[in-house]
Each structure stands twice: as C-alpha cells, then as structure tokens.
C-alpha positions, 0 to 999 in steps of 0.5 A: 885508554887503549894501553889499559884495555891492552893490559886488562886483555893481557893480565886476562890471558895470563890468567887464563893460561896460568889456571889453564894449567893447575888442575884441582883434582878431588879424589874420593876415598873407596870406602870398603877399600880403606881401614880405620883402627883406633886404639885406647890406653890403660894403666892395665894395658889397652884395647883396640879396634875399628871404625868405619869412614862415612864418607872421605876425599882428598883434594891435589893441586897439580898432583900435591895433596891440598886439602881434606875432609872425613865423615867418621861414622861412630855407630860402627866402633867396635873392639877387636881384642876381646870377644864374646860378653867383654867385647859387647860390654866394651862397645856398648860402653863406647858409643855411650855418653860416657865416651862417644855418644854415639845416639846424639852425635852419631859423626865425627868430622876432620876437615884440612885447614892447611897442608904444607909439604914436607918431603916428596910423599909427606905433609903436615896437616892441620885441621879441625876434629869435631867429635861429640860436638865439640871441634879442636884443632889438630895436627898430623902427618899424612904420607900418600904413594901413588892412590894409598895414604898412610896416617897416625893421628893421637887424639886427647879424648878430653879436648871433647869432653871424654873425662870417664876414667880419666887422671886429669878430672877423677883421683884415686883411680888406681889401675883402673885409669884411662889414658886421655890419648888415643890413637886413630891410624888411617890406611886409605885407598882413593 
C-alpha cells in the first residue's frame, strides 16, 4: 500500500512539473492591423479584393504554433480593381446567393484540426473552412516571425456550393467562365 501512494505521489509530481513547464498561450489577432485579400479567376482575367476577419487568434505551445481558428465577416467583401457602377455590381453580385449569401450566411469559419511543423517559422495546417453552411477540410501552409504570420490559401469555391459561372456544372460558357479556385492570402499581426 505504501509503494502505490509513494508512485501515485510521484507520477503526481511529474505531472505537475511537466505541465508546470508547457505554456499554452492564445494570441489574438489585431484586427485593424491584419489584411485579407481575396482574388477570383476568369478566362478573361481576374479580379480582386478584401475582406475583413470578425474575429481570429492563434494558439502556441511553448512558443510553437498548435492551433487556430477565424471568424471571416462576409458583408465586408469588396473588389478593389475596378470602380464606380462595375465595382457595386461586382460586390453586390458576391455577397448574393449566386456566390456568397452573404444575407443567410453572413460568417465563414476556419478552425485548425492539426498543425504539424515543417521548418523553423513553417506549418502544414489542416482544418475545416465552413462557407455558406457547408464545412470542408483544407490545407495550407502558414509561416509566423515573430507577431506576423503570413498565409496563401486556394479555395475550390464549389466544395460550398458556388457553381455560378463555373465549367464543372454550365457548358458553353465561353469567355465568360469562372475559375472554381480562389485564392485568400492572409497577412495577420497578433
């Protein structure tokens, strides 16, 4: 009896240090200081723009990156390559039901399911992009100096259900098809 409470103290005290030890740190991410820009594909040539995080942090271990997860405010989309009527007509066309929904589904979410490192300042993130309802797995590659991290993220817009334009569902679309990837490249200040 007296070696089981002896071990039982003993495997209590290594835990305590152990965890005394490991720091989990969650850093949120200043939003005025963060930038999401987003840019679509066409046979004609593309367009692009910004959008706004709601809400964002980053989790460390030790000072290793371990998790994630992003709020994406979607009312805030807006083009940034053209002005005027064509710019209006081109966010208001987003945030329709033809792509975004932006009045039903008014947040996208990203949330970290594994982070493995794959150099000193790099991690392959998998995780969960829900947009429009609709959540998918993903990967990406996400670099962090110091408080900035950097990350490119391609998006088959598909997968959550945004057909309009697209090759895979319409024939005979001519030079007015749009390409299913996007791109969203994060540049974040935590």
């Amino acid at each position: 009896m007296k070696n089981i409470v002896k071990n039982l103290a003993l495997v209590t005290l290594v835990t305590f240090i152990t965890l005394s030890f490991t720091t989990i740190e969650k850093k949120e991410i200043k939003l005025n200081k963060s930038k999401v820009v987003w840019k679509g594909y066409k046979v004609t040539g593309s367009h692009e723009g910004s959008i706004s995080l709601k809400s964002g942090l980053l989790e460390f271990k030790n000072g290793k990156l371990t998790g994630g997860q992003f709020v994406i405010d979607m009312n805030t989309i807006i083009c940034t390559d053209l002005t005027g009527e064509y710019k209006g007509k081109l966010e208001g066309h987003l945030k329709s039901d033809d792509f975004f929904g932006v009045e039903a589904f008014p947040t996208a979410n990203l949330i970290f399911t594994s982070v493995k490192a794959t150099g000193k300042n790099s991690y392959e993130v998998k995780g969960n992009l829900t947009i429009k309802g609709k959540t998918n797995p993903i990967t990406f590659v996400i670099s962090i100096y110091g408080n900035k991290a950097t990350a490119t993220v391609k998006i088959d817009r598909t997968k959550y259900d945004i057909r309009y334009g697209s090759t895979s569902f319409f024939e005979n679309l001519q030079d007015k098809a749009i390409y299913d990837e996007f791109d969203l490249v994060a540049d974040l200040e935590f």
